[in-house]
C-alpha positions as CSV (number, residue, x, y, z in Angstrom):
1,X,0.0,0.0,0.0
2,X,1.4,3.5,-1.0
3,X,2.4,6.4,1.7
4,X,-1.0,8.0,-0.1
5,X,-3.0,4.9,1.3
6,X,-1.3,4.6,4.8
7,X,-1.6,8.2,5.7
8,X,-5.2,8.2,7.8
9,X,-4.3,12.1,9.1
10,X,-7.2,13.1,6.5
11,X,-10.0,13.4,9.7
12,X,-9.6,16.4,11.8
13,X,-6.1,17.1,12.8
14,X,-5.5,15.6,16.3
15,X,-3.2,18.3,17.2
16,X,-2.4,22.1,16.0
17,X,1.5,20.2,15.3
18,X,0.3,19.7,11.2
19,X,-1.5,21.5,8.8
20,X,-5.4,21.1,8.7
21,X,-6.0,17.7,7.1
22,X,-7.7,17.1,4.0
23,X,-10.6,18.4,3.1
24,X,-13.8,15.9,2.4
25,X,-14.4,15.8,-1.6
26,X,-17.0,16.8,-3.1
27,X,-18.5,13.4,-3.9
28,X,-18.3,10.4,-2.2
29,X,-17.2,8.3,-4.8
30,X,-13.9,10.0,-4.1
31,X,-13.6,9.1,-0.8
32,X,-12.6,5.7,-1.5
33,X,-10.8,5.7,-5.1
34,X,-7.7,6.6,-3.8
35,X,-7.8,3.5,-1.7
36,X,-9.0,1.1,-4.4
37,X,-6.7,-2.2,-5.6
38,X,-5.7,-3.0,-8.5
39,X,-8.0,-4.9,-10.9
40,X,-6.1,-8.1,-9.9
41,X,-7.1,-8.3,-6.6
42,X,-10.7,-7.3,-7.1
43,X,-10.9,-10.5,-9.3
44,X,-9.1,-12.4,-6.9
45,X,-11.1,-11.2,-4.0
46,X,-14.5,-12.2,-6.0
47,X,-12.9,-15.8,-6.7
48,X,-12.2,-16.1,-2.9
49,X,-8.2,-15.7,-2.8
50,X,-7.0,-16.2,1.4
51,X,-10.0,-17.3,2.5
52,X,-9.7,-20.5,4.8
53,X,-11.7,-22.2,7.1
54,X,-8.4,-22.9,9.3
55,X,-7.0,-19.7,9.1
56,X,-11.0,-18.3,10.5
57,X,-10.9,-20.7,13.4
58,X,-7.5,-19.4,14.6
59,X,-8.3,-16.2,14.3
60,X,-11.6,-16.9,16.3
61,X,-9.4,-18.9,18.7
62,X,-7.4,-15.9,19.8
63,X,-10.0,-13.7,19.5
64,X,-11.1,-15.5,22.6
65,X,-8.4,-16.5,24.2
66,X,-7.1,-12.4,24.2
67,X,-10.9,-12.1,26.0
68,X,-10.2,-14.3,28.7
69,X,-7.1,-12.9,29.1
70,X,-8.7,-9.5,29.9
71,X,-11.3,-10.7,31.9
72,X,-8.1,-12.3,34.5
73,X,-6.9,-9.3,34.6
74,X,-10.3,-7.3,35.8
75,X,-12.9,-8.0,39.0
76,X,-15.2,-10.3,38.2
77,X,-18.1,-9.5,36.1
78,X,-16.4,-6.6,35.1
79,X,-18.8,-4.9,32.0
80,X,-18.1,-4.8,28.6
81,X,-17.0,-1.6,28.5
82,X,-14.1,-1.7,31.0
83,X,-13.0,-4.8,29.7
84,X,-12.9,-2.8,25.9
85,X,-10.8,-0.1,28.0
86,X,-8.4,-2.5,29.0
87,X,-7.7,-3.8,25.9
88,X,-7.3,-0.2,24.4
89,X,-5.0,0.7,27.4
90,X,-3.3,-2.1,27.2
91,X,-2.4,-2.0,23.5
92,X,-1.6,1.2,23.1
93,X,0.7,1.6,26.1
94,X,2.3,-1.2,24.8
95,X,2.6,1.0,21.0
96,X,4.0,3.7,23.4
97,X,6.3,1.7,24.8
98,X,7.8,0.5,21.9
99,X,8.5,3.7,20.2
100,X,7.1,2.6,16.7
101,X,4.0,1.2,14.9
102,X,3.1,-0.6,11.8
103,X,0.8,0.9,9.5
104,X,-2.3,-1.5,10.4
105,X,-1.4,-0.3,14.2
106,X,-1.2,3.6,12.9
107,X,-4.8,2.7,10.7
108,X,-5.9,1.3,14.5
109,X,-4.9,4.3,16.4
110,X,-6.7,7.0,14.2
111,X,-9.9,4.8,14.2
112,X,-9.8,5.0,17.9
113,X,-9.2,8.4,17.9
114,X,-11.7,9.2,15.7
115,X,-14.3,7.5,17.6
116,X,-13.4,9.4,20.8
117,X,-13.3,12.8,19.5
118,X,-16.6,12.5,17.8
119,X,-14.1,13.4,14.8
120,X,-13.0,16.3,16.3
121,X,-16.6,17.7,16.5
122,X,-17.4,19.7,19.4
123,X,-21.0,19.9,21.1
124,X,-21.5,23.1,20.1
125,X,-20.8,21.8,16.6
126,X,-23.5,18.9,16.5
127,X,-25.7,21.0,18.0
128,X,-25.9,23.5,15.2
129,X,-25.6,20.8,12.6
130,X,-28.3,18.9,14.1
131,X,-30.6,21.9,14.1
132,X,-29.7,23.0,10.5
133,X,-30.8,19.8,8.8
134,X,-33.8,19.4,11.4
135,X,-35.0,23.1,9.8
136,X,-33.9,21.9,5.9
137,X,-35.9,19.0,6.6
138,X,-39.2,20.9,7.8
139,X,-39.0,23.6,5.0
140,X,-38.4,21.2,2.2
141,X,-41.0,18.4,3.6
142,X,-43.5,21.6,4.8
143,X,-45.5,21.3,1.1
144,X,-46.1,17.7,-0.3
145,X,-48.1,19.1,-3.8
146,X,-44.6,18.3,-5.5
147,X,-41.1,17.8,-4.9
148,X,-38.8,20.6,-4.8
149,X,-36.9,21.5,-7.6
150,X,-33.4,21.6,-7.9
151,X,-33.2,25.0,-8.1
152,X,-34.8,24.6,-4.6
153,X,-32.8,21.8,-3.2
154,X,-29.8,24.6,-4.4
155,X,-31.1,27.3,-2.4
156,X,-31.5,25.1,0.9
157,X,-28.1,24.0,0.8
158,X,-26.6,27.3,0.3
159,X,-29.2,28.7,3.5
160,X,-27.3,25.3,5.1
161,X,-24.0,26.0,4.1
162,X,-24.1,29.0,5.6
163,X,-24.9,28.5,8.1
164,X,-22.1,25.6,9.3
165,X,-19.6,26.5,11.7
166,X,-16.6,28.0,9.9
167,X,-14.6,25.0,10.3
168,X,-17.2,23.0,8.7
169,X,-17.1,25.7,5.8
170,X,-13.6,24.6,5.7
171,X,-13.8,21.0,5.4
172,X,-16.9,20.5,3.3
173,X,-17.6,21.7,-0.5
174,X,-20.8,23.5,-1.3
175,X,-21.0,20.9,-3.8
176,X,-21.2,18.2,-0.8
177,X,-23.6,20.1,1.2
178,X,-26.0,19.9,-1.9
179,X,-25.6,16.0,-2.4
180,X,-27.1,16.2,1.6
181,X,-29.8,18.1,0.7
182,X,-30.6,15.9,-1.6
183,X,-31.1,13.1,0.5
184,X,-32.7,15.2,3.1
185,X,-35.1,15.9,0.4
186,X,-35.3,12.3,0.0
187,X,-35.9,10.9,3.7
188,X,-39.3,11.1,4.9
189,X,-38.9,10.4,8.6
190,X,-37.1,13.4,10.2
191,X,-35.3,11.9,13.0
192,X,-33.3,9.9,10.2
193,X,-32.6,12.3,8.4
194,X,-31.3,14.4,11.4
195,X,-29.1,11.2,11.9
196,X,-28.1,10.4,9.0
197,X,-27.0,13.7,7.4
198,X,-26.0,15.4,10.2
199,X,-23.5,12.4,10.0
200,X,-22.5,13.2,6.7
201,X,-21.9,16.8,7.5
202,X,-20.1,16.4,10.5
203,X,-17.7,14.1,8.5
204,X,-18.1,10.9,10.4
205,X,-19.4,8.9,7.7
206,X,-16.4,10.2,5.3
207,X,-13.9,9.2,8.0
208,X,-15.7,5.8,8.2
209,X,-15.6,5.2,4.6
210,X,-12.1,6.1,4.8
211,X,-11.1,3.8,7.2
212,X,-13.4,0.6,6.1
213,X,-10.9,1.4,2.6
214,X,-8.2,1.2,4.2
215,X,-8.5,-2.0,7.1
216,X,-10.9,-3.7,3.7
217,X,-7.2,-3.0,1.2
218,X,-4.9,-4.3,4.2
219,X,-6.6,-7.6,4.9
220,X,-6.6,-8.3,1.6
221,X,-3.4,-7.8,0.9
222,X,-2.3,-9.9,3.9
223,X,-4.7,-12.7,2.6
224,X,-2.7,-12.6,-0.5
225,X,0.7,-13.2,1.2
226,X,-1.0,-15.8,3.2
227,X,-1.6,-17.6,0.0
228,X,0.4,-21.0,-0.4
229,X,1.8,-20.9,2.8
């Protein structure tokens, strides 16, 4: 996999160290080009290249066996969520400790991070974002003689763009902003789409898609050296 493919610093910058990270593109579709095999290993991954029914119960063996591990280690009938801190502790002290990390340990560490900081979105942020595509939603569902026109669904997004906290501005393309008004337009229920865009504005489903490419490309490409051993 190329430096382009390894580097994950393309969600919000984790500290003011680096320049801002990339910003999300304008479609979706390139979110996940950049991360795409060759043609080779599409075909190979259709016709089923790595997978092995020895090599799944092994890796489901110490799946469990790294489980029962934690739980010694914690009181009894400790939840699931201080066992999951344990094992994040655990690992990543142990990545501190040792002064490097491989780039599926690098790929593990920004997915972690992203998850904690909410992708680097404050409250304030969600808040506002929330609210914006709860309002889009009621003004572009308030008639139902027809459907709004794309010169409408262009004026919403620009009354939603707008309105986004400047560092939003920064990160998303007007272009974007009107692909979410689009589905906003499209979802009839409004608590979904106050989910699911919001999401999309806020990034989170960008730095998902991103990091599904990447862990996706690196177990293949493991599976593939795996092959005839």
């Amino acid at each position: 996999m190329s430096d382009r493919k390894a580097n994950l610093e393309i969600t919000w910058p984790l500290f003011d160290t680096k320049p801002p990270g990339e910003p999300i593109p304008a479609s979706p579709i390139h979110e996940v080009s950049a991360y795409a095999p060759p043609s080779a290993d599409l075909v190979a991954l259709e016709m089923g290249r790595g997978l092995s029914p020895e090599r799944e119960a092994r890796s489901e063996a110490e799946a469990k066996e790294q489980t029962k591990k934690l739980s010694g280690s914690l009181p009894p009938g400790a939840p699931d969520w201080m066992l999951a801190a344990r094992a994040l502790t655990t690992s990543l002290e142990a990545l501190i400790a040792r002064g490097v990390a491989e780039p599926a340990e690098q790929a593990a560490v920004a997915r972690t991070w992203a998850a904690w900081s909410l992708g680097g979105a404050t409250e304030s942020h969600i808040l506002r974002v929330s609210h914006l595509v709860s309002r889009t939603h009621a003004a572009l569902h308030s008639s139902r003689l027809q459907p709004p026109s794309a010169a409408d669904l262009e004026a919403a997004a620009g009354v939603l763009y707008q309105g986004l906290p400047s560092v939003l501005q920064a990160r998303i393309p007007k272009e974007r902003v009107v692909l979410v008004v689009a589905e906003i337009a499209r979802t009839e229920d409004a608590w979904t789409a106050v989910v699911e865009c919001s999401a999309e504005l806020l990034g989170w489903k960008h730095y998902g898609r991103v990091h599904a490419a990447s862990a996706i490309r690196r177990v293949m490409e493991r599976a593939g050296k795996h092959v005839g051993n």
